[in-house]
C-alpha positions as CSV (number, residue, x, y, z in Angstrom):
1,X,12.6,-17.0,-15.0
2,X,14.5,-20.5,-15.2
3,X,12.6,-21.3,-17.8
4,X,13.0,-18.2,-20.0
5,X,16.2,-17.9,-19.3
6,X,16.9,-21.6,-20.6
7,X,15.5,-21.2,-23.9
8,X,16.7,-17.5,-24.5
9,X,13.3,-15.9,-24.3
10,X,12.8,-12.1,-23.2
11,X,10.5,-11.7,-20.3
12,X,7.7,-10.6,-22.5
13,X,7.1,-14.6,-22.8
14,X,6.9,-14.6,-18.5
15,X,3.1,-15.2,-18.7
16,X,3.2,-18.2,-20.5
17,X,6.4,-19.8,-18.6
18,X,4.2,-19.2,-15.4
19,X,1.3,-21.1,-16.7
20,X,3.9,-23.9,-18.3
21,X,5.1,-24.3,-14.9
22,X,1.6,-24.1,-13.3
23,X,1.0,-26.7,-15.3
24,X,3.4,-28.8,-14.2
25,X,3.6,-28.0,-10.6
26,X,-0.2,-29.4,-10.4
27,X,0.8,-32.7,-12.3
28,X,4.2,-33.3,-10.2
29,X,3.9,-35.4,-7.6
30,X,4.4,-33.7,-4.2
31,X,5.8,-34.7,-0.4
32,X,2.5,-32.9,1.0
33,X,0.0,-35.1,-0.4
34,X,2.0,-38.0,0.2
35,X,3.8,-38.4,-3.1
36,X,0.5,-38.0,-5.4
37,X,0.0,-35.4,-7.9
38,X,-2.9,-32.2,-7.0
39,X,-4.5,-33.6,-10.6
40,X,-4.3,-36.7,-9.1
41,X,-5.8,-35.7,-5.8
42,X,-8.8,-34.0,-7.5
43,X,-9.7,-36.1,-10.5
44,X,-9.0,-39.3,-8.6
45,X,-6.8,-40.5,-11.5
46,X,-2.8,-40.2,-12.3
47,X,-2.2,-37.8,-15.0
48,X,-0.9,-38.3,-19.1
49,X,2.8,-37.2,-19.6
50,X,2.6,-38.6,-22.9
51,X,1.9,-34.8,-24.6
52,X,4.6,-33.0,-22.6
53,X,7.2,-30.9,-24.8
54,X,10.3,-29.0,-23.9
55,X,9.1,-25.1,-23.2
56,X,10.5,-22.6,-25.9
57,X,11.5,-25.6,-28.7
58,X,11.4,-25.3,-32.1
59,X,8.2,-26.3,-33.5
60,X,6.5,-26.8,-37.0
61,X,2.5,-26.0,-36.9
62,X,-0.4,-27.0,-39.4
63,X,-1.0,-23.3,-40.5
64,X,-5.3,-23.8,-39.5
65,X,-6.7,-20.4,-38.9
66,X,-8.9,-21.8,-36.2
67,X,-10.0,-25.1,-34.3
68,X,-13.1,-26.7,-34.1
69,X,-13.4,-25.6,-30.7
70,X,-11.5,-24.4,-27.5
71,X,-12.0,-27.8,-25.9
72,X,-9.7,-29.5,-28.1
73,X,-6.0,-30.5,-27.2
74,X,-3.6,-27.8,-29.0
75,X,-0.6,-26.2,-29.1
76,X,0.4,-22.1,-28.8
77,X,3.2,-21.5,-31.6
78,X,4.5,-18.6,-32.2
79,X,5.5,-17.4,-36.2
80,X,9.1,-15.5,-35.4
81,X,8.8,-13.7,-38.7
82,X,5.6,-11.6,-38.4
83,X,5.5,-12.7,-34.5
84,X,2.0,-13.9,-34.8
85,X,0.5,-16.7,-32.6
86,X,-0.8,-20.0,-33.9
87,X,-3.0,-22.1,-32.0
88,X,-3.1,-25.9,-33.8
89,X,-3.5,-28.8,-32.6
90,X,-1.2,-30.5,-34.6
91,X,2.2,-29.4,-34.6
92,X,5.1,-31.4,-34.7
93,X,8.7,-30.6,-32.3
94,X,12.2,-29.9,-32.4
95,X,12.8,-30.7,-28.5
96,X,16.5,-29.8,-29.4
97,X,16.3,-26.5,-31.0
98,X,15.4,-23.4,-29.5
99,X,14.7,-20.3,-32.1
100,X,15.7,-17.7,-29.9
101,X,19.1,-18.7,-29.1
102,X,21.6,-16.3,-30.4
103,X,19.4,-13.3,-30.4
104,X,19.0,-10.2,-29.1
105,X,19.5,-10.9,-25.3
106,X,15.9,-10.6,-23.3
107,X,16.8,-6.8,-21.2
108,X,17.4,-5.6,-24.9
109,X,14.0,-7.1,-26.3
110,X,12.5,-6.3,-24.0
111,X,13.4,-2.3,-24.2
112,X,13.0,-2.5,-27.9
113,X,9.4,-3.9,-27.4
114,X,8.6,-1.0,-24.6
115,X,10.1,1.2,-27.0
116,X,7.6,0.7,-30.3
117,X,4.8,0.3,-28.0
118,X,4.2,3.7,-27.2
119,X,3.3,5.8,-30.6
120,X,5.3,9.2,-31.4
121,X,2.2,11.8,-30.3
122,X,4.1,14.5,-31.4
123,X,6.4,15.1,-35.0
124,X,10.5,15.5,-34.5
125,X,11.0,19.1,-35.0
126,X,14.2,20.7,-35.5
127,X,15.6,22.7,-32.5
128,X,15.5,26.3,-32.9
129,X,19.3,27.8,-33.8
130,X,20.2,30.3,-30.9
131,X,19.3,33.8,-32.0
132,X,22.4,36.1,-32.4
133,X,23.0,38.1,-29.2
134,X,21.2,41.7,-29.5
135,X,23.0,42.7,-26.7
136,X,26.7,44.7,-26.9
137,X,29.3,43.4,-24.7
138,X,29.4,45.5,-21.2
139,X,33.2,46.6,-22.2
140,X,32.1,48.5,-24.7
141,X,29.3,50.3,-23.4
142,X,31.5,51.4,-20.7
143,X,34.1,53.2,-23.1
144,X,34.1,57.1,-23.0
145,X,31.8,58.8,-25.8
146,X,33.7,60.8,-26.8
147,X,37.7,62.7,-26.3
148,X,36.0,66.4,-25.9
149,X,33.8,65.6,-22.8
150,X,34.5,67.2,-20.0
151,X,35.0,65.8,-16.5
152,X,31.6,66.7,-15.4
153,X,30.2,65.5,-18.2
154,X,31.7,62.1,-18.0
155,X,30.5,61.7,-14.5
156,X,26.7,62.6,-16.2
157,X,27.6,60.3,-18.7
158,X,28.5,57.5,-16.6
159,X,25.9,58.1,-14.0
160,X,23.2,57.8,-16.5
161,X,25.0,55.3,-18.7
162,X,22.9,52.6,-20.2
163,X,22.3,49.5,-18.7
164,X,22.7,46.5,-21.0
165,X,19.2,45.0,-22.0
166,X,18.2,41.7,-22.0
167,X,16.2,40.7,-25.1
168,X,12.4,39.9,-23.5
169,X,10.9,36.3,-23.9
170,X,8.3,36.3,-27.0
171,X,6.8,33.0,-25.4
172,X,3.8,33.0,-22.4
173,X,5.1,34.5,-18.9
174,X,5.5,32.4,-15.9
175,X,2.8,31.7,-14.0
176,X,2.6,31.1,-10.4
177,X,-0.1,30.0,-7.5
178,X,-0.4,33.4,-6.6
179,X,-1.2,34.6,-9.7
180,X,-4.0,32.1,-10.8
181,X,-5.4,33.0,-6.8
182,X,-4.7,29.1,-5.9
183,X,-2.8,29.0,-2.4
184,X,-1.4,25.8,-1.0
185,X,-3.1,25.6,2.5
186,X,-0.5,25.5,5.1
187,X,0.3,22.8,7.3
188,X,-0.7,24.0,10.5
189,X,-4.0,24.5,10.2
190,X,-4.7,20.8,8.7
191,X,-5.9,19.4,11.7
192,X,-8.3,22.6,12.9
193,X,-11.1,20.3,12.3
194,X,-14.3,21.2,13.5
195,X,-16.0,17.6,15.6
196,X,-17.6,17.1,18.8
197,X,-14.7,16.7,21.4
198,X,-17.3,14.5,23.3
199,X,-16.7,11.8,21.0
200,X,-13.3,11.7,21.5
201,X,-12.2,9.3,24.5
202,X,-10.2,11.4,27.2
203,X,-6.8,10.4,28.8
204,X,-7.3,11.9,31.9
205,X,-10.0,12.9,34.5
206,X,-9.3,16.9,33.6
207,X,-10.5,16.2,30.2
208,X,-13.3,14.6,31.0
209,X,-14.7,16.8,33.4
210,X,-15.3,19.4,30.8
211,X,-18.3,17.4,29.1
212,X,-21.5,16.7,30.4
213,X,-21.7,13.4,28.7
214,X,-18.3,12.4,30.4
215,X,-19.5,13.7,34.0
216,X,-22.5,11.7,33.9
217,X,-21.1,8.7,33.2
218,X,-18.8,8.9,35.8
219,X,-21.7,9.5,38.4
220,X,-23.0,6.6,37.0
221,X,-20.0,4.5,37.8
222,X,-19.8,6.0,41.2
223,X,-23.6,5.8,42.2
224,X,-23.3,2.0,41.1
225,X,-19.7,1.1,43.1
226,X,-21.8,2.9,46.3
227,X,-25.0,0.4,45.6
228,X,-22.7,-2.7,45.3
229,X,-20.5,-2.1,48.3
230,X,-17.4,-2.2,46.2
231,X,-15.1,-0.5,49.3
232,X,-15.8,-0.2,52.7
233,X,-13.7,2.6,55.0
234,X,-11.0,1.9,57.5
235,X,-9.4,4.5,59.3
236,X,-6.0,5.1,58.2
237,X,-2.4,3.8,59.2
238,X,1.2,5.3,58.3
239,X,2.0,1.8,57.6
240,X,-1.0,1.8,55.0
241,X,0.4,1.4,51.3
242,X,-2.9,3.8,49.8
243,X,-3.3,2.8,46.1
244,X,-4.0,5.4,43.4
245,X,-7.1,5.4,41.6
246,X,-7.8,6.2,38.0
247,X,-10.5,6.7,35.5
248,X,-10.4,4.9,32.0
249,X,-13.1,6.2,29.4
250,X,-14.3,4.6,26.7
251,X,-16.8,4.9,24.0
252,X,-19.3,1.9,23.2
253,X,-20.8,1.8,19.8
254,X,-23.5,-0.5,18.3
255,X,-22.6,-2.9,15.3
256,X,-23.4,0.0,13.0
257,X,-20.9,2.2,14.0
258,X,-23.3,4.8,16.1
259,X,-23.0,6.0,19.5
260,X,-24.3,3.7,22.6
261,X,-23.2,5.4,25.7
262,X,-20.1,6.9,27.5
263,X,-18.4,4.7,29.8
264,X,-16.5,5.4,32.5
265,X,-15.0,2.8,34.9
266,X,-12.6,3.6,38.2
267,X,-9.6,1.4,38.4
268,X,-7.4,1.4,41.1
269,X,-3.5,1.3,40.2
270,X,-2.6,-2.0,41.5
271,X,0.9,-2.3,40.1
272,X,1.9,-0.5,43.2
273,X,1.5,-3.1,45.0
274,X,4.4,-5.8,46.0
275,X,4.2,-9.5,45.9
276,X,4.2,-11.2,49.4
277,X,4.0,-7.5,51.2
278,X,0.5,-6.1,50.5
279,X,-0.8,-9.5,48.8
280,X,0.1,-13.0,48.9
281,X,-2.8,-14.6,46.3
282,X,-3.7,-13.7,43.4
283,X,-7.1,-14.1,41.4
284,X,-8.3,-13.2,37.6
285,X,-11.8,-13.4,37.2
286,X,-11.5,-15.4,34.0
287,X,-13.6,-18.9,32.7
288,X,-12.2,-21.8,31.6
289,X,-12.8,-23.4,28.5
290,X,-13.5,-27.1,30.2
291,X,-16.0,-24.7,32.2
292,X,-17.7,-23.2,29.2
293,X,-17.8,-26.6,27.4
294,X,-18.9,-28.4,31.0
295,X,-22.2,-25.7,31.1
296,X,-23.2,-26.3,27.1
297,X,-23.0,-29.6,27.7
298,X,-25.1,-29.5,30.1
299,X,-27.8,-27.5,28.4
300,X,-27.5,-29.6,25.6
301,X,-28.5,-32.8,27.5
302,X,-31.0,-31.2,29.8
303,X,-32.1,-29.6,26.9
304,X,-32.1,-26.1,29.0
305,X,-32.1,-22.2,26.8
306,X,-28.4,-20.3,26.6
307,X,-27.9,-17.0,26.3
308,X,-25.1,-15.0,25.8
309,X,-24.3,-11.7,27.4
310,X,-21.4,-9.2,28.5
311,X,-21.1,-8.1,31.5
């Protein structure tokens, strides 16, 4: 945007300022690459500056109407007369002058030029003139009839008087949703979806109970924290602090995104628990990366099989 604004140009021209300064961005040196040049750095030789001309100048083209090929060094000039672009390669500058300077400024070029891009689809007509009123003013359809009326005959009068009309549209009639028997479904019933609730991971025991799928899993946790002697039973003491226990559910799926299994593991709520009263160390059975790196070494030396697995 420097660039345009400098030399006057509407931002019409902000594709070929970018790729000017792309251009010179990758041919500056920079602090990253220790004061060399990303052309430098991938050609493994400085670049020319010889060729480099002030962006937006005056310039004066040899009219060819094409090059001998696209590999060839060349300028883009642009003819501000029938705003045609040139590509030649030998053009000579006027580093001093810059063409657009003094025209229109770039917010109003750019609205002409968004203006005449879009064609006129449809012909100016002339407005219709508003058709003269067809309807009496309401003062004088309330005067009397007539002087010989009589007083019941004014009250028949004015209780059948007649109502102003209002003249009926000649063009097509609304329409509505109703009408054309399209109905906007409500809100409420978006998320009535119809899926297997078994799918769905439960918060809560209660919730889980109610699906065979969740029940089994959870005798499957419980038959296999009875097998491995996970808790042993104490009588109990008033002094005792008795965690809470919970059940967390979770679905496992293969890579492919299908169902595995249901699992369900019981946790017990150990944030109930206070430092230095019902526990005094702590452990997290978690490896360390010098382990890890310690065992592969030593597979890789003894020349010993690893396998990976979760437990």
């Amino acid at each position: 945007m420097v660039m345009l604004a400098q030399t006057f140009m509407s931002t019409s021209f902000w594709f070929d300022a970018c790729s000017t300064a792309t251009y010179l961005i990758n041919r500056l040196p920079t602090r990253v690459l220790f004061d060399t040049s990303p052309f430098e750095k991938l050609f493994q030789r400085k670049p020319n500056y010889e060729f480099l001309k002030v962006f937006g100048c005056r310039c004066f083209p040899w009219l060819t109407p094409y090059t001998q090929n696209k590999l060839q060094p060349k300028s883009k000039c642009l003819d501000m007369t029938t705003r045609r672009v040139y590509l030649s390669r030998y053009v000579l500058f006027d580093e001093d002058t810059f063409p657009f300077k003094g025209l229109t400024s770039p917010s109003d070029s750019v609205d002409e030029q968004g203006n005449n891009f879009f064609p006129h689809i449809l012909p100016n007509f002339p407005l219709p003139t508003t058709p003269p009123s067809m309807v009496e003013p309401v003062s004088q359809l309330n005067q009397p009839l007539g002087p010989s009326l009589s007083s019941n005959e004014q009250a028949l009068v004015t209780e059948h008087s007649v109502q102003p009309t209002v003249p009926s549209d000649t063009g097509h009639s609304m329409t509505t949703r109703s009408k054309l028997g399209v109905l906007k479904p409500k809100p409420k019933y978006a998320m009535h979806v119809a899926l297997d609730n078994s799918l769905v991971e439960p918060t809560c025991f209660s919730q889980a109970v109610k699906y065979q799928a969740w029940r089994e899993a959870m005798a499957q946790e419980f038959n296999a924290l009875q097998r491995n002697g996970t808790w042993s039973l104490v009588p109990y003491n008033s002094t005792m602090n008795v965690l809470p226990n919970k059940w967390v559910f979770k679905i496992k799926r293969h890579a492919d995104g299908t169902l595995e299994r249901h699992k369900a593991r019981l946790v017990a709520n150990g944030f109930h628990q206070k430092a230095g009263v019902d526990y005094t160390e702590t452990f997290s059975p978690v490896v360390k990366h010098s382990t890890i790196r310690l065992v592969l070494s030593l597979a890789v030396s003894k020349k010993w099989p690893v396998r990976q697995l979760d437990v």
